[in-house]
Residue frames as a rotation matrix with the C-alpha (Angstrom) as fourth column:
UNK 1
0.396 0.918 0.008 87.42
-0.272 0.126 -0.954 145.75
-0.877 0.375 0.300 194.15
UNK 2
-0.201 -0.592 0.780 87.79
0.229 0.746 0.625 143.75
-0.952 0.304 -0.014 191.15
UNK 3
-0.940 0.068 -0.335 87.37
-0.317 -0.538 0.781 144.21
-0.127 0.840 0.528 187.53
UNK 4
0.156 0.924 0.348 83.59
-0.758 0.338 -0.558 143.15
-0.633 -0.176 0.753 186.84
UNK 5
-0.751 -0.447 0.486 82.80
-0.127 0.820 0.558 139.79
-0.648 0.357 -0.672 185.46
UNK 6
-0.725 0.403 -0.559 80.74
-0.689 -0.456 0.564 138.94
-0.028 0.793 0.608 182.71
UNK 7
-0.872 0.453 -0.184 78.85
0.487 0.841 -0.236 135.89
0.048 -0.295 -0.954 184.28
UNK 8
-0.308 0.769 -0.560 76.09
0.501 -0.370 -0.783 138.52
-0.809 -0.522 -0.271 185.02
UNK 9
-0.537 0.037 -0.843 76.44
-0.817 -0.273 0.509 140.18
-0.211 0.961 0.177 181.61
UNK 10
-0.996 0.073 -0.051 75.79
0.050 0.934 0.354 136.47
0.074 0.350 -0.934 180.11
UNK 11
-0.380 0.909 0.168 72.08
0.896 0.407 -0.178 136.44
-0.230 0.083 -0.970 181.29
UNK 12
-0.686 0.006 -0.728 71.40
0.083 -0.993 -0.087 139.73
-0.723 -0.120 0.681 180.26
UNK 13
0.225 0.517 0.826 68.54
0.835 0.334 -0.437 140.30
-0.502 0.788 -0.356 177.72
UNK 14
-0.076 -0.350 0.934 68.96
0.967 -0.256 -0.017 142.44
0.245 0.901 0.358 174.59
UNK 15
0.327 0.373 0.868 67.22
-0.021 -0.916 0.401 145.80
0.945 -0.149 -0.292 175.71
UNK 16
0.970 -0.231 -0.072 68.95
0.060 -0.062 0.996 145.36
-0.235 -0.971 -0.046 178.92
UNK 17
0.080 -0.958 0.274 72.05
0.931 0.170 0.323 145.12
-0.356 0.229 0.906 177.67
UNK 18
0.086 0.352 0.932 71.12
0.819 -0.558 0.135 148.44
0.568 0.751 -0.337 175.41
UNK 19
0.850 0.194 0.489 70.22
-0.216 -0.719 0.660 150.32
0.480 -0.667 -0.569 178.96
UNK 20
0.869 -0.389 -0.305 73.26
0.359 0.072 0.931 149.07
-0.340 -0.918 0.202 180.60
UNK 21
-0.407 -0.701 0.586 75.94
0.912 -0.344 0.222 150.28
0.046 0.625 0.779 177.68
UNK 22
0.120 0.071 0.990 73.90
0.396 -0.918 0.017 153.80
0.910 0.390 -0.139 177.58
UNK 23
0.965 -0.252 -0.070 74.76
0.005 -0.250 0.968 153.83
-0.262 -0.935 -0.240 181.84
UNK 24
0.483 -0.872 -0.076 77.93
0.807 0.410 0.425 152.88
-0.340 -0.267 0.902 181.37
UNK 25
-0.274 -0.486 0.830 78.69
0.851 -0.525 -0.026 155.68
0.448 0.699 0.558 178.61
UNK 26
0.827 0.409 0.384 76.32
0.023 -0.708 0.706 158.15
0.561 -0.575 -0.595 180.99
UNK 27
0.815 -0.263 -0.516 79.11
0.579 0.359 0.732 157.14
-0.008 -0.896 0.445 183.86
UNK 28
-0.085 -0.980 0.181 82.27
0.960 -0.032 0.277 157.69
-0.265 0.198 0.944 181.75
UNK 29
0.028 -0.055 0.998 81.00
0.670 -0.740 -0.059 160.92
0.741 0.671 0.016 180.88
UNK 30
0.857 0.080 0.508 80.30
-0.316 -0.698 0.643 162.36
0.406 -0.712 -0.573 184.09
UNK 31
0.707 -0.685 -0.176 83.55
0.667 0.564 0.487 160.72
-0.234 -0.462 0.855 185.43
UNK 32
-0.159 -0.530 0.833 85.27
0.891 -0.440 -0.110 162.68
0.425 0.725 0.542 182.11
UNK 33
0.755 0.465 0.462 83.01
0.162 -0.815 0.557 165.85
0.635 -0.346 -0.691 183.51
UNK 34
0.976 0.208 -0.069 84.63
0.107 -0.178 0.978 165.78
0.191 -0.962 -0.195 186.85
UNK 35
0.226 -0.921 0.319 88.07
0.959 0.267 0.093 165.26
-0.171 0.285 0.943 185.62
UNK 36
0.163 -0.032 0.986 87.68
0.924 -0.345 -0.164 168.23
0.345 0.938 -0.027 183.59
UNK 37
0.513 0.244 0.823 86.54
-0.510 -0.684 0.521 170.46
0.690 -0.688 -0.227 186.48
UNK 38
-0.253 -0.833 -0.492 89.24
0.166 0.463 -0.870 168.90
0.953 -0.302 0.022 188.84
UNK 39
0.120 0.116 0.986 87.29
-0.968 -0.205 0.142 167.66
0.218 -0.972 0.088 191.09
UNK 40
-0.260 -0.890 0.374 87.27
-0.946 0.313 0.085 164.60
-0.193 -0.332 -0.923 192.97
UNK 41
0.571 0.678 -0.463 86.77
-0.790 0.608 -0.082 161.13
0.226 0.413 0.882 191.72
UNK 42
0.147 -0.679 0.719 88.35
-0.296 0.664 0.687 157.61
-0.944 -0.314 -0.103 191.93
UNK 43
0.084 -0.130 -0.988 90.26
-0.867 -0.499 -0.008 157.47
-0.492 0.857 -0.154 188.87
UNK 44
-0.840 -0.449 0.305 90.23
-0.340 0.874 0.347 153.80
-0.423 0.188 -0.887 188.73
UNK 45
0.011 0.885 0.466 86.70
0.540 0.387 -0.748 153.38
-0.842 0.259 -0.474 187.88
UNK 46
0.310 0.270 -0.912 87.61
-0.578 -0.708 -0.406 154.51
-0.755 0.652 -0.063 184.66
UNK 47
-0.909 -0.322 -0.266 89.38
-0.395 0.868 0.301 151.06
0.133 0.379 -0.916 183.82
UNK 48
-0.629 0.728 0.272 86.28
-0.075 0.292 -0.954 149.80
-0.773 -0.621 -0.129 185.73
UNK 49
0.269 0.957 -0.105 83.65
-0.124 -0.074 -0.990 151.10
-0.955 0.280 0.098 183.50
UNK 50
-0.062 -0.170 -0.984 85.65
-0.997 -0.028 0.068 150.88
-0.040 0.985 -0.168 180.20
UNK 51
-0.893 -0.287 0.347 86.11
-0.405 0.848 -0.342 147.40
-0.197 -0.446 -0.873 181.29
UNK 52
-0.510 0.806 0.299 82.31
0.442 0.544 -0.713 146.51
-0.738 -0.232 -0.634 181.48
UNK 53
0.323 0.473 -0.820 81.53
-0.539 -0.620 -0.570 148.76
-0.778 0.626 0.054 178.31
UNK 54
-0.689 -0.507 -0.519 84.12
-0.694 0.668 0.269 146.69
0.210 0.545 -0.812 176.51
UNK 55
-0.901 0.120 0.418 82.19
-0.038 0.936 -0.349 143.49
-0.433 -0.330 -0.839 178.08
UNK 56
-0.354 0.922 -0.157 78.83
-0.102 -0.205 -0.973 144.82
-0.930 -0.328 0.167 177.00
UNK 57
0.251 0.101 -0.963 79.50
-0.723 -0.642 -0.256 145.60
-0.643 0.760 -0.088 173.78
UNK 58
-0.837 -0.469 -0.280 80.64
-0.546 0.742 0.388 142.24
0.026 0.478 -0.878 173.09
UNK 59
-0.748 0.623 0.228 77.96
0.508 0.759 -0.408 139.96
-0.427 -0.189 -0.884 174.31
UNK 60
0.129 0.924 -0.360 75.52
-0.098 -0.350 -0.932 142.20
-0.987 0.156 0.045 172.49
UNK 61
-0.186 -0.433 -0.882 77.51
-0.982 0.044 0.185 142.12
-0.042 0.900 -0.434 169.39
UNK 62
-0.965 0.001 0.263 77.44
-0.030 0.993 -0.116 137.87
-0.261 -0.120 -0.958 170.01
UNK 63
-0.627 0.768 0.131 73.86
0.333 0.417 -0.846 137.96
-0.704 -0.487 -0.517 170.59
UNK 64
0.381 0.243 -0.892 73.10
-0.794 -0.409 -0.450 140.21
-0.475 0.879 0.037 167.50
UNK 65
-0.518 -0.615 -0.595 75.23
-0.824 0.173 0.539 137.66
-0.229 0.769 -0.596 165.44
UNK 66
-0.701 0.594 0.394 73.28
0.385 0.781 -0.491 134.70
-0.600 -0.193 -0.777 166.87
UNK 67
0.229 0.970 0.082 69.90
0.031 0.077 -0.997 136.22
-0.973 0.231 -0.012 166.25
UNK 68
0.267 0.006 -0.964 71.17
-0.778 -0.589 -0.219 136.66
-0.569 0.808 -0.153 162.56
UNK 69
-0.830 -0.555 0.051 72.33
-0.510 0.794 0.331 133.12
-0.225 0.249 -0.942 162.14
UNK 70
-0.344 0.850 0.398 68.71
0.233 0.488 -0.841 132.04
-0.910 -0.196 -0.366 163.69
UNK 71
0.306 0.775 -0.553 66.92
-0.423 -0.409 -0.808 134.25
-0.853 0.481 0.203 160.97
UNK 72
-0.046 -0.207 -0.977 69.21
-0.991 0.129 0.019 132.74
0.122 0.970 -0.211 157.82
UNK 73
-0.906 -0.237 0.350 68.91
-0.374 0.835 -0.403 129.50
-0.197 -0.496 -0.846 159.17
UNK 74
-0.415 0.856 0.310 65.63
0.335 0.460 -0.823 129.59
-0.846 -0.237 -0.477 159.33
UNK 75
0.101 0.436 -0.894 65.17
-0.560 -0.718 -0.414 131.32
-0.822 0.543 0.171 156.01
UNK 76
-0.707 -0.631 -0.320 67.06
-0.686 0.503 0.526 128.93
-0.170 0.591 -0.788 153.95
């Protein structure tokens, strides 16, 4: 299994993006959880999900910047 791609991120809307960064951080915690209490887990899906938290957090950050361009743009 590969790292995820962000083609699917890309069409994401804003409040979707929102719910998929507060899974992702839900994930890594219970991942962290299970670590803690040494049980079992696949420790790769901790690149995994940082990986797509990292991805999220960008294209929402983009898409915030946009809408802020739109609004002075249109203010001017």
């Amino acid at each position: 299994m590969g790292l995820p791609k962000i083609k699917e991120i890309k069409t994401l809307k804003l409040s979707e993006l929102e719910d998929e960064i507060l899974n992702s951080k839900k994930h890594l915690f219970n991942l962290r959880l299970l670590r803690s209490t040494r049980q079992d887990f696949k420790s790769h899906r901790f690149k995994h999900i940082k990986h797509r938290l990292r991805q999220l957090m960008m294209i929402k950050k983009i898409s915030l910047e946009n809408k802020n361009k739109v609004k002075t743009k249109n203010g001017e």
